[in-house]
C-alpha positions as CSV (number, residue, x, y, z in Angstrom):
1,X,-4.8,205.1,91.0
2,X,-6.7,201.8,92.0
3,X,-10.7,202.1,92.4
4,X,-9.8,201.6,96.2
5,X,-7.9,205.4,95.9
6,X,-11.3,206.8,96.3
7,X,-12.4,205.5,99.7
8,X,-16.0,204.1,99.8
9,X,-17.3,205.0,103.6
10,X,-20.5,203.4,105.0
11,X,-22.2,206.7,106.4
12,X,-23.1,206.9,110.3
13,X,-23.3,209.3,113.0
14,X,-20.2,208.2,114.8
15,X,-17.0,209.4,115.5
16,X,-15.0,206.6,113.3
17,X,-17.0,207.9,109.9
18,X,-16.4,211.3,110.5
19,X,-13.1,210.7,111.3
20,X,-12.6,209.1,108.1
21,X,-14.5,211.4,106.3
22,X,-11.8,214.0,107.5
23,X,-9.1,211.9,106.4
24,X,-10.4,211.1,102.8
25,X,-11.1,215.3,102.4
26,X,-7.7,216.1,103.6
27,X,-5.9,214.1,100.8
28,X,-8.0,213.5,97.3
29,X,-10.9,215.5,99.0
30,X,-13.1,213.3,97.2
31,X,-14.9,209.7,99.1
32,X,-17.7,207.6,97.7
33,X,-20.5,207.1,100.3
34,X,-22.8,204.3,100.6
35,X,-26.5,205.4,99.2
36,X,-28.0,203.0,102.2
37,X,-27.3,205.4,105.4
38,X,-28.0,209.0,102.9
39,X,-31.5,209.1,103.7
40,X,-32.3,209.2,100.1
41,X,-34.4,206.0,98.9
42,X,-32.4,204.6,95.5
43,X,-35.8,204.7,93.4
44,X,-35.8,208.4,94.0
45,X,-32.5,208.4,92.6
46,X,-33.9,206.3,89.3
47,X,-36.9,209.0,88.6
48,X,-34.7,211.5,89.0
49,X,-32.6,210.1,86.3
50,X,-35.8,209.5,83.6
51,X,-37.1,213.1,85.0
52,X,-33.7,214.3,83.4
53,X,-33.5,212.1,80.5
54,X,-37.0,213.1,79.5
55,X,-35.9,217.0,80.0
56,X,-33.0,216.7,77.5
57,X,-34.8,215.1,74.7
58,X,-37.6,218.2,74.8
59,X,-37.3,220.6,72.2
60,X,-34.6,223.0,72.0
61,X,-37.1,226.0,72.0
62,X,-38.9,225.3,74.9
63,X,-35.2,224.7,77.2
64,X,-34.2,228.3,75.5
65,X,-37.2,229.8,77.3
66,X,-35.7,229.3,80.9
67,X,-32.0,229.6,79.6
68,X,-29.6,230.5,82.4
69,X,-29.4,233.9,83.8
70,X,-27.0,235.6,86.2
71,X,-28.7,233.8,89.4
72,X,-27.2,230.6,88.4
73,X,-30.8,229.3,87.5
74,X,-32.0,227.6,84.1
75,X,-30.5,225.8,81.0
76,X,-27.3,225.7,80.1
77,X,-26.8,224.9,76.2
78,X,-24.2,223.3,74.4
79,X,-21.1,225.1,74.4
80,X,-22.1,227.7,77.0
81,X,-20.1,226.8,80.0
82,X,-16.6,227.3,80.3
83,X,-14.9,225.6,83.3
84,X,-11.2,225.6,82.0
85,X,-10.9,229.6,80.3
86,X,-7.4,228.9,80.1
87,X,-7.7,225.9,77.7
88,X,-10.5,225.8,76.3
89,X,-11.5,227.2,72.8
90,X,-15.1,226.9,73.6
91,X,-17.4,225.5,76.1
92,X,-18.5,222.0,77.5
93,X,-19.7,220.0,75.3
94,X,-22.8,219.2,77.4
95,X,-26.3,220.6,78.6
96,X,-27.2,221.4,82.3
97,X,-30.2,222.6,84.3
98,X,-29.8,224.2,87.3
99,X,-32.3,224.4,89.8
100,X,-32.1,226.7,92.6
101,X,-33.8,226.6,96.1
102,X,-37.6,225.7,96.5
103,X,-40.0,228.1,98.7
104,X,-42.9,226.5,100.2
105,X,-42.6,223.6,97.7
106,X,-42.6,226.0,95.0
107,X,-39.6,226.7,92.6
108,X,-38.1,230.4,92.7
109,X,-37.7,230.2,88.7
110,X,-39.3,229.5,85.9
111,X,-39.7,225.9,84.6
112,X,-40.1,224.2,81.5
113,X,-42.8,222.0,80.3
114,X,-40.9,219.0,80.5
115,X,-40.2,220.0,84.4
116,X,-43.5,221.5,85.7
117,X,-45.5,218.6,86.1
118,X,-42.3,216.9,88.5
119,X,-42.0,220.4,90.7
120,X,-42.6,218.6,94.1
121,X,-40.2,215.5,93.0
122,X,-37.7,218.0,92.2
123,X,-38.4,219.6,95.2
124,X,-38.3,216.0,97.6
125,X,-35.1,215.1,96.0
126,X,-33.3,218.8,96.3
127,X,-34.6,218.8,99.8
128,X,-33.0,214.9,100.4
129,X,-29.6,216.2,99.1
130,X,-29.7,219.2,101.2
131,X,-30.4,217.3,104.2
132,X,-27.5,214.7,103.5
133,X,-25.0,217.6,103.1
134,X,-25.9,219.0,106.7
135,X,-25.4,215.5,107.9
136,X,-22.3,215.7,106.5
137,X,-21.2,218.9,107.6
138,X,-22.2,217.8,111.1
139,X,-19.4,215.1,111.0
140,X,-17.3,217.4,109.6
141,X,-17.5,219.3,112.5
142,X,-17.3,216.4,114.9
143,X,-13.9,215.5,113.1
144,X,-12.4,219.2,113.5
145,X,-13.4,219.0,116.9
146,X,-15.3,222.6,117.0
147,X,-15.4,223.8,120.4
148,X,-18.8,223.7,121.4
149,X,-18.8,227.4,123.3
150,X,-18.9,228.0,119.1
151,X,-21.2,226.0,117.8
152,X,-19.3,223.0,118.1
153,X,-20.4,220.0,115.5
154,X,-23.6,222.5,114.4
155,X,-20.8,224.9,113.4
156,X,-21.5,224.3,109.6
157,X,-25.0,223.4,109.5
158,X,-25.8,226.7,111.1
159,X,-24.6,228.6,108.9
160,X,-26.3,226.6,105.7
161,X,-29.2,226.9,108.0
162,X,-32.4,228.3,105.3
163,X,-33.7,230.3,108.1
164,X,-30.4,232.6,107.5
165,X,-31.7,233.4,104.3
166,X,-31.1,231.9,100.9
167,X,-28.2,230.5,99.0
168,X,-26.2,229.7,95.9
169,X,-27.0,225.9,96.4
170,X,-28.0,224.4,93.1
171,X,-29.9,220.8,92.3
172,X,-27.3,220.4,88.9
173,X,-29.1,217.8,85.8
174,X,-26.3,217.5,83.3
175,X,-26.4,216.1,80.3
176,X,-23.7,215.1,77.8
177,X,-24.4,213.6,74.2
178,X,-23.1,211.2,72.2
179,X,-20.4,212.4,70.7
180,X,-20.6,210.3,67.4
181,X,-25.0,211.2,67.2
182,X,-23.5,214.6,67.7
183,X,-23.2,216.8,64.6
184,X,-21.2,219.7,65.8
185,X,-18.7,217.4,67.7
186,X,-15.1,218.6,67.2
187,X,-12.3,216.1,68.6
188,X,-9.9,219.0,68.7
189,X,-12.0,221.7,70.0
190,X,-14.3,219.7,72.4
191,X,-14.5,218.0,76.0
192,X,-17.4,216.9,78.0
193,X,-16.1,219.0,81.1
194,X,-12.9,221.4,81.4
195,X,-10.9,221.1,84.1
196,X,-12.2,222.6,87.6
197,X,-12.9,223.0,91.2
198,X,-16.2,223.2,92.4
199,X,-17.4,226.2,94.3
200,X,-19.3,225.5,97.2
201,X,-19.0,223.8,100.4
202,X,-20.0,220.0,99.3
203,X,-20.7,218.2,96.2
204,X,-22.6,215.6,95.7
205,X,-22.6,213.5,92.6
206,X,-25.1,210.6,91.5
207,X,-24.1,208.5,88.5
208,X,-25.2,205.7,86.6
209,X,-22.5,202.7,86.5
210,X,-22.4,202.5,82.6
211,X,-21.3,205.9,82.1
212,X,-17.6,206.7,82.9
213,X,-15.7,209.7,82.3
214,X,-14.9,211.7,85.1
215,X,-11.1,212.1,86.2
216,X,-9.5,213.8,89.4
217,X,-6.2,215.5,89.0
218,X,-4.1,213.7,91.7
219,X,-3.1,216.6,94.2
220,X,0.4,215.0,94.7
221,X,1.0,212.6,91.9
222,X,-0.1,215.9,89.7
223,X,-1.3,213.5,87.0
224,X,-5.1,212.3,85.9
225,X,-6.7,209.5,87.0
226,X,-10.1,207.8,86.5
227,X,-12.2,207.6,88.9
228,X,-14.8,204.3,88.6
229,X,-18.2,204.8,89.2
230,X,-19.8,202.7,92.4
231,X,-23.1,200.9,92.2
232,X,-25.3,202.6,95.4
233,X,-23.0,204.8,96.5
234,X,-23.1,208.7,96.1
235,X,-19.6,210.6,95.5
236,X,-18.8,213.5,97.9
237,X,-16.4,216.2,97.1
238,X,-15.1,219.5,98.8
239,X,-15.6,222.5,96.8
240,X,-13.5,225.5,96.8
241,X,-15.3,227.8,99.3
242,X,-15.1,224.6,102.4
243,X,-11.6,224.5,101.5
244,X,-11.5,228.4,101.6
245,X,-12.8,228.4,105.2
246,X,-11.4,226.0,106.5
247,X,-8.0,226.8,105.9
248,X,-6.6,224.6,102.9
249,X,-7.1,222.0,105.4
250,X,-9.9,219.9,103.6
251,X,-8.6,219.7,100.0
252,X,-11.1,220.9,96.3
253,X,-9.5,219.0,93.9
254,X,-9.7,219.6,90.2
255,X,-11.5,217.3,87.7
256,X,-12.5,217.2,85.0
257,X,-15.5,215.0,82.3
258,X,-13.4,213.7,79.9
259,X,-14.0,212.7,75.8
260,X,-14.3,208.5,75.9
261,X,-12.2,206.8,73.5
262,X,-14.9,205.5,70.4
263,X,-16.2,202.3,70.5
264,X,-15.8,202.5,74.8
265,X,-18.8,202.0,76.9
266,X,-18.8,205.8,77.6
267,X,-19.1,207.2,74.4
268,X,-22.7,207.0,74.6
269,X,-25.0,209.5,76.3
270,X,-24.0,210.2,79.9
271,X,-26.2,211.5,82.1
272,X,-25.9,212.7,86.1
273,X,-26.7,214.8,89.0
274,X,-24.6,216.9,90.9
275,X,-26.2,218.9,94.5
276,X,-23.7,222.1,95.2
277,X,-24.5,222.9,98.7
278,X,-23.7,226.4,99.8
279,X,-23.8,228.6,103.0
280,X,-25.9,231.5,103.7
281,X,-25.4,234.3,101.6
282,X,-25.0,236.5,104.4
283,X,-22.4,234.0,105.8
284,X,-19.3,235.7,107.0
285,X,-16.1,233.1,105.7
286,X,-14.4,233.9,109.0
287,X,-11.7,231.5,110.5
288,X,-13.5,228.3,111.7
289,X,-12.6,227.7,115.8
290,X,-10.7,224.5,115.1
291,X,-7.2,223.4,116.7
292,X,-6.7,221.4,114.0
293,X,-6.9,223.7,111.8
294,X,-5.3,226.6,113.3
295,X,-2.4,224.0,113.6
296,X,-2.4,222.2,109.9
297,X,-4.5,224.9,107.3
298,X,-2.2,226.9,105.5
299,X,-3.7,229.7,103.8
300,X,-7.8,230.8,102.8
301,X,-9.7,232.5,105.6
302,X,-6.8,232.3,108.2
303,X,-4.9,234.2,106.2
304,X,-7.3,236.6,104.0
305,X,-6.7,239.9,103.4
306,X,-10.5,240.7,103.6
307,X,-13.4,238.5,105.1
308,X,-15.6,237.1,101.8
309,X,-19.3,236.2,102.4
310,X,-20.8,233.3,100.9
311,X,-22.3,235.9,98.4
312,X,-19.4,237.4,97.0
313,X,-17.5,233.7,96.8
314,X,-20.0,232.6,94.4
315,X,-20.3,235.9,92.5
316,X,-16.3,235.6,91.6
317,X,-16.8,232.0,90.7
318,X,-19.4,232.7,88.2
319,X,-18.1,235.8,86.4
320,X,-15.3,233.6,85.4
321,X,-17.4,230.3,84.1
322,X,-19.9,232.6,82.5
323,X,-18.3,235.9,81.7
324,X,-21.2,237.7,84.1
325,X,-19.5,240.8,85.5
326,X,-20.9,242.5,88.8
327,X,-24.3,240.5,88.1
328,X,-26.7,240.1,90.8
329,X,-26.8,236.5,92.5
């Protein structure tokens, strides 16, 4: 796979992009877009990145204090997440902090020191991310060609609209050491990330240029491949309940964070950012009104047995990564 196998798409409101944006979720269901069109200003992008950094070097005990509970909010230690159950011998090697939605500016969760004094940058930046993912879904549903009696190109945005209540959508910080400054680092026993889908609708990943590592498994080929990291540009991938809903038709693909070779540019500390956008909890993951695909989905909510809300999407996703069984969310 070349570094042009990941399409790079200057975003705009016109039929073309979302027409391309269709195309590039139908077949890898990952595309770079260019950070100049998101909305979101690059230096925001850069404090976000130190506001991380800074997070991860704090001391252990104060992270512990807002560890990560059954909402899918707080710190995620070393070796705590499993993505790949079926191959892994224990967890990521890496540390996360999930952030769920803000109310009136305010966090719904506890913070840590190193966070609360960056509350309303955390909130401008989850609120930036939320808004790009609408502006994608709106194209999304220009390119499906929704009939408007339904909702037409609003079809998606409606329902991840936070007037229908709140949501499973999570502002991600993740964090993954050095292996070789890492004591408990076991070759044989460790990867950065196991292999997985994502869960929601959209993903949205910021990285920084110097730090490699994450691999898409090729949904034909069936093999890995690398995929490069783009200066000013934001990657965009479609997560397992979008594919869900809309029939198979727009693809979740399975990556993966993979353990660098020593002495490569990535075996140092990588840092990035990940935005999970989700619907509604309330939402209903009924057949979207789309010729295109009634005529080229093949399974998911055309075909369901039983009609899953957002809610109880999420809820399956998790007891599996974490181990929670019936949880709230």
């Amino acid at each position: 796979m070349s570094s042009s196998s990941v399409s790079l798409i200057p975003l705009a409101d016109t039929k073309e992009c979302a027409e391309r944006l269709l195309e590039a979720a139908e077949t890898l269901g990952f595309v770079y877009i260019t950070l100049e069109g998101s909305d979101i200003p690059p230096e925001k992008v850069e404090r976000m990145f130190e506001i991380s950094k800074n997070f991860f070097a704090s001391p252990r005990e104060e992270k512990a204090k807002c560890h990560i509970s059954p909402d899918n909010r707080g710190w995620s230690s070393m070796h705590t997440e499993i993505l790949d159950p079926e191959h892994q011998r224990r967890g990521d090697f890496k540390e996360a902090f999930n952030l769920g939605e803000f109310k009136d500016g305010r966090a719904q969760q506890p913070l840590p020191p190193a966070l609360q004094d960056h509350e309303s940058e955390l909130n401008e930046f989850s609120d930036y991310c939320y808004n790009l993912c609408l502006k994608l879904l709106r194209l999304f549903g220009m390119a499906l060609k929704i009939d408007e009696a339904e909702g037409g190109k609003e079809w998606f945005t409606s329902r991840h609209s936070r007037s229908e209540g709140p949501s499973g959508s999570i502002l991600r910080l993740l964090f993954y050491p050095s292996l070789t400054a890492h004591p408990d680092f076991d070759p044989k026993l460790d990867t950065r990330a196991g292999a997985h889908s994502d869960y929601g609708s959209i993903t949205l990943l910021f990285q920084r240029p110097s730090e490699p590592g994450l691999e898409i498994l090729h949904p034909y080929l069936k093999t890995w491949h690398p995929v490069p990291v783009i200066p000013k540009a934001i990657l965009v991938n479609i997560g397992d309940l979008l594919s869900h809903w809309t029939a198979g038709l727009l693809r979740s693909t399975v990556h993966r964070v993979v353990t660098p070779d020593p002495g490569t540019e990535g075996h140092k500390d990588r840092y990035s950012m990940a935005f999970f956008c989700h619907p509604a909890y309330p939402t209903l993951l009924t057949p979207v009104p789309s010729d295109i695909i009634r005529s080229r989905g093949e399974r998911g909510a055309n075909d369901a047995e039983r009609t899953l809300t957002s809610l109880d999407h999420l809820k399956s996703r998790l007891s599996s990564a974490y181990g929670w069984k019936s949880e709230p969310v």
